[in-house]
N, CA, C and O of each residue as an XYZ file, in Angstrom:
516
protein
N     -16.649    -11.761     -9.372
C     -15.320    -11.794     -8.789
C     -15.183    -10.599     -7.859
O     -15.403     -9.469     -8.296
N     -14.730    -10.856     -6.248
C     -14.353     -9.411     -5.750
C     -13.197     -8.915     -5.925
O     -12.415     -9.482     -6.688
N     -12.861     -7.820     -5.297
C     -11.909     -7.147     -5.511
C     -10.942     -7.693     -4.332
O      -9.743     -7.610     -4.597
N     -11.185     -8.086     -3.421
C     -10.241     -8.698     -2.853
C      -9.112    -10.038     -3.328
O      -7.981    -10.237     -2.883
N      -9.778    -10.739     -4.248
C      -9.756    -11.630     -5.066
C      -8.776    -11.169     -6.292
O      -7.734    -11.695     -6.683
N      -9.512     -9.927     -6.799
C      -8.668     -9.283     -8.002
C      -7.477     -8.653     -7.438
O      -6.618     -8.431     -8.290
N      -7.149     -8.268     -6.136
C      -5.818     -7.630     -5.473
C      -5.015     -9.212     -4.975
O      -3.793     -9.065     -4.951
N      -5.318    -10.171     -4.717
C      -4.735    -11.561     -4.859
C      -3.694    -11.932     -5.706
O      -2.493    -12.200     -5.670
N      -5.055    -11.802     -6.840
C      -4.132    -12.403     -8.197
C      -3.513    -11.541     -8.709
O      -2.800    -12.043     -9.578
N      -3.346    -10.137     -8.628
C      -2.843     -9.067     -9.196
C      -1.039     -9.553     -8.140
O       0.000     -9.908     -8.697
N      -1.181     -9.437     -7.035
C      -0.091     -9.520     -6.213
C       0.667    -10.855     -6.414
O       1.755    -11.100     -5.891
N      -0.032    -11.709     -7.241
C       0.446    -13.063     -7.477
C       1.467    -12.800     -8.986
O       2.629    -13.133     -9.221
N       0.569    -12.151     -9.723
C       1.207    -11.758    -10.637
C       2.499    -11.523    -10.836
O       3.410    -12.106    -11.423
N       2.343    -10.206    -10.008
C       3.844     -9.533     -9.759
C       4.878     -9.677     -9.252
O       5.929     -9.118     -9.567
N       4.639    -10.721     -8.098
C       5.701    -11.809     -7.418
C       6.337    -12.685     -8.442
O       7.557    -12.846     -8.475
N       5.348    -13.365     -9.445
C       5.886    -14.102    -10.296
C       6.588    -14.063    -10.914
O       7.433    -14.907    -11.213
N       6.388    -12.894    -11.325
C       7.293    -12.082    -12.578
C       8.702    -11.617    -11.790
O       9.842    -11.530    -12.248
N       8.287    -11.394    -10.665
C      10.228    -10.911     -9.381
C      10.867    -12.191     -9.672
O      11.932    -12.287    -10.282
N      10.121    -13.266     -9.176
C      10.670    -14.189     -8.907
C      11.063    -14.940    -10.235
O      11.839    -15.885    -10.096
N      10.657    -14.660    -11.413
C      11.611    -15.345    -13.032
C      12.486    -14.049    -13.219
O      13.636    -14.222    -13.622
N      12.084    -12.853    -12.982
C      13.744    -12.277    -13.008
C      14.583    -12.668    -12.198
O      15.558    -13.172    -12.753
N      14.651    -12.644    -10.420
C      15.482    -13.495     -9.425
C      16.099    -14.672    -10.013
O      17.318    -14.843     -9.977
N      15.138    -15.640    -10.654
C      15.581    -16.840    -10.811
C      16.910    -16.384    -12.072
O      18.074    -16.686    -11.810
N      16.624    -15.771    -13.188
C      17.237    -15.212    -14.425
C      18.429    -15.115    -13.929
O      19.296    -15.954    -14.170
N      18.658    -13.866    -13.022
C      19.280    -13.504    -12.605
C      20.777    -14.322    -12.038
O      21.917    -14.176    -12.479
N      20.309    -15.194    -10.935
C      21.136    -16.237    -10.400
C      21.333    -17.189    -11.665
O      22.544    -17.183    -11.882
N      20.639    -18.072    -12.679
C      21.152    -18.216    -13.338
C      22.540    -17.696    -14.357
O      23.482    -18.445    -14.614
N      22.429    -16.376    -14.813
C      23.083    -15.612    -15.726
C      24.582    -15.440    -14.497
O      25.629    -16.033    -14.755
N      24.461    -14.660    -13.357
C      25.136    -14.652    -12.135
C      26.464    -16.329    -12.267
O      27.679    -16.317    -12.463
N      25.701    -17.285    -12.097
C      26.463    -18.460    -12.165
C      27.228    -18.648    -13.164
O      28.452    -18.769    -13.128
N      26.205    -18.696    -14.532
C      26.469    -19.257    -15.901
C      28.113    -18.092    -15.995
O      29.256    -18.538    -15.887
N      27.860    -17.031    -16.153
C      28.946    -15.315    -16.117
C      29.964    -16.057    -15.257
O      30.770    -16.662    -15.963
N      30.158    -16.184    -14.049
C      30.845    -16.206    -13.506
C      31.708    -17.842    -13.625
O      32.938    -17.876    -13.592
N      31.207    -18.606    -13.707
C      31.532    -19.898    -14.187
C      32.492    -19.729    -15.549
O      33.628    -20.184    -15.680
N      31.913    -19.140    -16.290
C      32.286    -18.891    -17.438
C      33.970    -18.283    -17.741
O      34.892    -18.753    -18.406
N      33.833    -16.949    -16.856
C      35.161    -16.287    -16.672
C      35.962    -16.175    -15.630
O      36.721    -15.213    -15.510
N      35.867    -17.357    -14.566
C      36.779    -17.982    -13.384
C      36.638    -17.213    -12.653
O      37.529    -16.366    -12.611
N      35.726    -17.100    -11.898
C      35.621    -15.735    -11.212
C      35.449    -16.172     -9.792
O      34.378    -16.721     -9.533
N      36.433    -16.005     -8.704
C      36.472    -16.344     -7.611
C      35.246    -16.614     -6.621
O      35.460    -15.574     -5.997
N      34.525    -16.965     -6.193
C      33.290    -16.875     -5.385
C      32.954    -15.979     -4.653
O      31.898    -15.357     -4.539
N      34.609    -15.897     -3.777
C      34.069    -14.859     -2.686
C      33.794    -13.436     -3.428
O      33.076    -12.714     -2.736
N      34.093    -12.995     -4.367
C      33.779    -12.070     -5.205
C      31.667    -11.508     -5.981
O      31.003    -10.563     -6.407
N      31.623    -12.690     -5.714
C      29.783    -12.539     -5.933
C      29.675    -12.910     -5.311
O      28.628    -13.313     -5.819
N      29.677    -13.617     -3.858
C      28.480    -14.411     -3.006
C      27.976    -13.568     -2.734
O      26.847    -13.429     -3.204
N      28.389    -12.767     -2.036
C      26.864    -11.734     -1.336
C      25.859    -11.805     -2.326
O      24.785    -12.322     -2.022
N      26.062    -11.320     -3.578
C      25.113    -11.340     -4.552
C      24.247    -12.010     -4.614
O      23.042    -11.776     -4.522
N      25.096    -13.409     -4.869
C      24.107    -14.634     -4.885
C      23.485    -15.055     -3.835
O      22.375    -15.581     -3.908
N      24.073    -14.889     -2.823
C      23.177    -15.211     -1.480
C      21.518    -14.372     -1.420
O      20.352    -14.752     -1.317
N      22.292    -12.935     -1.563
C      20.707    -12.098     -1.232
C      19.592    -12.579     -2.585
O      18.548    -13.207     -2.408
N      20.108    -12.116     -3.910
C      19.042    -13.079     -4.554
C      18.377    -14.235     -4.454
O      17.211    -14.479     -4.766
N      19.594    -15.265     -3.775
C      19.100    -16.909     -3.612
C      17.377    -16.629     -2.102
O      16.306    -17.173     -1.834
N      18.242    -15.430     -1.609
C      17.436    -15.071     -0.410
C      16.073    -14.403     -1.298
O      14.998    -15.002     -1.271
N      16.188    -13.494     -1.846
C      14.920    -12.849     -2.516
C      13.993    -14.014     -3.146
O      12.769    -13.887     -3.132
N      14.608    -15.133     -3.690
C      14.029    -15.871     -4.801
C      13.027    -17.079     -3.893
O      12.093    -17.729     -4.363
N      13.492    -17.121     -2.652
C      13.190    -18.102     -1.785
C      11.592    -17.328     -1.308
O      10.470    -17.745     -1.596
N      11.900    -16.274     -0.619
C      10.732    -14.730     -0.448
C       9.764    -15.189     -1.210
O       8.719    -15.739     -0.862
N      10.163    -14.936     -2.296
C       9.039    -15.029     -3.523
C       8.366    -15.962     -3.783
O       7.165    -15.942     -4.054
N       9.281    -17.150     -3.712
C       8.511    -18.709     -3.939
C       7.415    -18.774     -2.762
O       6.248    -19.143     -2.893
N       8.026    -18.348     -1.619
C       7.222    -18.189     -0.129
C       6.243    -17.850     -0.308
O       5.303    -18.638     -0.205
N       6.006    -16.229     -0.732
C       4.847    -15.163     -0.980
C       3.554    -16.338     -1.796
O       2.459    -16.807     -1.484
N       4.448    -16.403     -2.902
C       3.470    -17.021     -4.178
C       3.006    -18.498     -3.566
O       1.903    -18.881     -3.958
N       3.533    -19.140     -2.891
C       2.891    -20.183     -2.047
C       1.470    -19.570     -1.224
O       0.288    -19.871     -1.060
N       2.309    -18.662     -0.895
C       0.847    -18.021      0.422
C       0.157    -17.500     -0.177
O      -0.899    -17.260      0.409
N       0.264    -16.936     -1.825
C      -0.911    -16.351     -2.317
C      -2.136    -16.933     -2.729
O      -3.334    -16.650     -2.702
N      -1.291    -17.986     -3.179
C      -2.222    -19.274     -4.134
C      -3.117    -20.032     -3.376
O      -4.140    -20.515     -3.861
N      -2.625    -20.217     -1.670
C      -3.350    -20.586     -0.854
C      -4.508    -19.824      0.093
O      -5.288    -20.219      0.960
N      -4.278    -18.805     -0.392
C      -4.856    -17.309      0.072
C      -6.339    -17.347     -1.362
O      -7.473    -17.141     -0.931
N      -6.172    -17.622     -3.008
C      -7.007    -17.171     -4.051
C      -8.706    -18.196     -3.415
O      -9.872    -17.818     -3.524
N      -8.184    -19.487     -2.799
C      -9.454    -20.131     -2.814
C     -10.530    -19.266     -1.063
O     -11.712    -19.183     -0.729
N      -9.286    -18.862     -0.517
C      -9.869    -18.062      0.649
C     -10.781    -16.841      0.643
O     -11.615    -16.355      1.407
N     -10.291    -16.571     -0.483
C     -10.951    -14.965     -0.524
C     -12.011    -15.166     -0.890
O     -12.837    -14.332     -0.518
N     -12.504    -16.271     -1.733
C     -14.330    -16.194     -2.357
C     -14.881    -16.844     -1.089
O     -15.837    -17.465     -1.552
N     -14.870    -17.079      0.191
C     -15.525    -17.127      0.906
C     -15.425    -16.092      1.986
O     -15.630    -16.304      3.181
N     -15.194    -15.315      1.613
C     -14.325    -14.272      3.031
C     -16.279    -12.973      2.146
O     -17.042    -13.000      1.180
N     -16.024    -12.136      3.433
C     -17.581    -11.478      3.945
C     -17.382    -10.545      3.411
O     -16.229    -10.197      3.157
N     -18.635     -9.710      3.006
C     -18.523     -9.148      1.410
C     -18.125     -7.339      2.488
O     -18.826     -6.543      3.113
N     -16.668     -7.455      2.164
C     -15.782     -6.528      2.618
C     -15.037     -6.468      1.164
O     -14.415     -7.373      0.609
N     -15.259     -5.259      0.751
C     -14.293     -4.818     -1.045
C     -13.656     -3.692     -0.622
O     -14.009     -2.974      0.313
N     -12.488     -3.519     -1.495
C     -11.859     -1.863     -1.751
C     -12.394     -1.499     -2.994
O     -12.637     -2.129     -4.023
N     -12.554      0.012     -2.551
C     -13.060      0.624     -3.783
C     -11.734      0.448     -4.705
O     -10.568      0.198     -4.399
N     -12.463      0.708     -6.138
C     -11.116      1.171     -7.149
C     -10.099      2.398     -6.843
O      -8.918      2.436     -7.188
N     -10.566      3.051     -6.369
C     -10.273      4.047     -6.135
C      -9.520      4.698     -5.108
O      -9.088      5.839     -5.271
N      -9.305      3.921     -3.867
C      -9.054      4.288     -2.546
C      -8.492      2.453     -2.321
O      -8.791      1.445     -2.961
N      -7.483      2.681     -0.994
C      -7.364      1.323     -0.541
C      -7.903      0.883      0.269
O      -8.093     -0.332      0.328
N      -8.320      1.701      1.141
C      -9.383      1.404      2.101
C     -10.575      0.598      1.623
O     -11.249      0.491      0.599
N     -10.503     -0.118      3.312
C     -12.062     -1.273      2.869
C     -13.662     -0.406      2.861
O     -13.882      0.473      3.695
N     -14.419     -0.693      2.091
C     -15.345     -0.285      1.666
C     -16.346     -1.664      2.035
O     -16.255     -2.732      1.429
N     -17.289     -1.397      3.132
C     -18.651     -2.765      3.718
C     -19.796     -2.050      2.316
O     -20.149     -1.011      1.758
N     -19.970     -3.565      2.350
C     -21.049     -3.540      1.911
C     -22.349     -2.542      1.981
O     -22.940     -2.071      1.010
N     -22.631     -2.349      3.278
C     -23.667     -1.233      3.873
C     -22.501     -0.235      4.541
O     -21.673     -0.621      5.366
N     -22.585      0.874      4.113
C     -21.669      2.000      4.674
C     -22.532      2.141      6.097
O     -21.915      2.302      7.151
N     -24.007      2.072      6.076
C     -24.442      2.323      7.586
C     -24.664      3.541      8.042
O     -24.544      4.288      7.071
N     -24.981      4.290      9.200
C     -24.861      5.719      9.304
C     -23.716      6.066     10.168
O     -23.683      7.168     10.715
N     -22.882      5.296     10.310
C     -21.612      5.993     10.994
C     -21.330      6.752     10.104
O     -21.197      7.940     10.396
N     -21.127      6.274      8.589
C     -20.248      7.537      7.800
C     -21.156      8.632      7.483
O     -20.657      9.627      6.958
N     -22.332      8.612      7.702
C     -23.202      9.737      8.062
C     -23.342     10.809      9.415
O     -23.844     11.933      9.393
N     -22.863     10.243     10.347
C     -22.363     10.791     11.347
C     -21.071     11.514     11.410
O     -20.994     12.663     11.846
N     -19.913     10.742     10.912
C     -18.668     11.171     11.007
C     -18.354     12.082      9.953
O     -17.503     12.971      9.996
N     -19.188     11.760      8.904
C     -18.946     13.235      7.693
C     -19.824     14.746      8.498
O     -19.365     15.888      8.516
N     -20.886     14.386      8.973
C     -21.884     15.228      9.659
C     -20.919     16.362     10.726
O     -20.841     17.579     10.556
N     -20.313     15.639     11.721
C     -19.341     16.068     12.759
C     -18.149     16.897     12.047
O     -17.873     18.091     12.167
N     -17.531     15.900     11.274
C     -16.370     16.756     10.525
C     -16.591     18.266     10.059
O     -15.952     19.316     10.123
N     -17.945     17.799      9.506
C     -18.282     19.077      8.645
C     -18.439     20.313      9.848
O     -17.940     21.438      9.865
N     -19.466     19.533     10.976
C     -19.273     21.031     12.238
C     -18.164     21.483     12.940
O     -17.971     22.517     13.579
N     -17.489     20.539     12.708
C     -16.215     20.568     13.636
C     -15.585     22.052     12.558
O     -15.470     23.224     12.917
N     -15.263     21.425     11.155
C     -14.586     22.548     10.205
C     -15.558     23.670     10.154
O     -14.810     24.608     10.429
N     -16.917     24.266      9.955
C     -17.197     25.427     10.668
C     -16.947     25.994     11.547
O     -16.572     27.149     11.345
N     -17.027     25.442     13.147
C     -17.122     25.707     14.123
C     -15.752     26.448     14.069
O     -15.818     27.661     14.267
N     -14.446     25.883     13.821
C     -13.280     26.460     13.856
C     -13.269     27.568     12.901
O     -13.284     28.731     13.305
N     -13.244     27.271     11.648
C     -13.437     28.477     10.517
C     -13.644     29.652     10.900
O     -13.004     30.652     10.574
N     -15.145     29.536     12.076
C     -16.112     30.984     12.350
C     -14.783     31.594     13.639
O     -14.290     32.711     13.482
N     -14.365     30.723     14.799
C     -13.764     31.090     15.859
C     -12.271     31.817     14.791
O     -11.808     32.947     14.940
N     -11.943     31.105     14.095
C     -10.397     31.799     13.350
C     -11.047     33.499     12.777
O     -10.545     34.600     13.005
N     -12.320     33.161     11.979
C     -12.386     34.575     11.698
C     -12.758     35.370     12.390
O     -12.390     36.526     12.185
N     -13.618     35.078     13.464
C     -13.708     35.861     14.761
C     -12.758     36.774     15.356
O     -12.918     37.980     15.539
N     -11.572     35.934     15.688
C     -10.323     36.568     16.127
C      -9.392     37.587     15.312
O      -8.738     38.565     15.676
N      -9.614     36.895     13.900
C      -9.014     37.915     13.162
C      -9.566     39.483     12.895
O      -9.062     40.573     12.626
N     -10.886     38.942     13.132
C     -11.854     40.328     13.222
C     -11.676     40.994     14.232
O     -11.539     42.201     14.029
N     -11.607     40.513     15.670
C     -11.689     40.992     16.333
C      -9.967     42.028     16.399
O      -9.996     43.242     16.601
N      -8.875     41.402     16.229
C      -7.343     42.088     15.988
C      -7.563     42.381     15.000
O      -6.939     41.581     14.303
N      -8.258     43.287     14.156
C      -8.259     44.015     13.114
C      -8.907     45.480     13.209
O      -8.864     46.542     12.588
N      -9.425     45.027     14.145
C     -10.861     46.548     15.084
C      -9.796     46.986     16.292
O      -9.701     48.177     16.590
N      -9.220     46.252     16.787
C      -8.404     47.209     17.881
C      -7.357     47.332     17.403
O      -6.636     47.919     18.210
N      -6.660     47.018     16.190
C      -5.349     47.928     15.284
C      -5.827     48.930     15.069
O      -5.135     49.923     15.294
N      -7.433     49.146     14.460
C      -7.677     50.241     14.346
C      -7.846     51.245     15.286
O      -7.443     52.395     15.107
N      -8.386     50.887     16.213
C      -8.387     51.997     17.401
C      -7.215     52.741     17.881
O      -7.053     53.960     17.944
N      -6.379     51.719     18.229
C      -5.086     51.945     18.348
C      -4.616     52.916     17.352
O      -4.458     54.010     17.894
N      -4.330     52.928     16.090
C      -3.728     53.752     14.676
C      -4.623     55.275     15.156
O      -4.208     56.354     15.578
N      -6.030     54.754     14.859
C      -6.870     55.883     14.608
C      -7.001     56.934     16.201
O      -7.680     57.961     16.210
């Protein structure tokens, strides 16, 4: 199973679960208000944006489910556990390059910062002394 696959059904999950509280919700919302004569215009907004959230959700979870058979053919591109970023199959030597550079780049500056500080630290002294 990839991990693209496992971030699918994980996101399917959790929609599901929005969307039986949403649904709960507008139920209990109706049933409550039905119950103790409670004018409409007084909850609609309510019920509207939930009716709106619950619709979202049904949406999402449509597109996910049609999304789970997609992903086992999709090109072996994973996220690590660890990071969200996509992680190829062959890292390749770009990230051998670009760690390589970084790393001179952060010397190169390091040495020029202490340079300068060295250098305004020798003519305070001259100056004092």
């Amino acid at each position: 199973m990839n991990s693209n696959r496992e971030l699918l059904e994980d996101q399917l999950k959790k929609h599901e679960a929005l969307l039986k509280g949403f649904n709960a919700y507008i139920k209990e919302l109706k049933d409550t208000t039905a119950k103790l004569g409670t004018d409409k215009q007084h909850f609609e907004g309510e019920l509207f944006e939930a009716e709106n959230n619950a619709k979202y959700y049904e949406d999402e979870i449509a597109r996910l489910k049609k999304e789970l058979p997609e992903s086992d053919k999709a090109p072996g591109v994973q996220a690590a556990a660890d990071t969200i970023l996509p992680q190829t199959v062959k890292q390749g030597v770009g990230s051998l390059i670009f760690s390589s550079i970084s790393f001179l780049a952060g010397a190169v500056l390091g040495s020029k910062m202490k340079s300068r500080r060295g250098g305004k630290d020798a003519r305070e002294e001259k100056r004092d002394g």
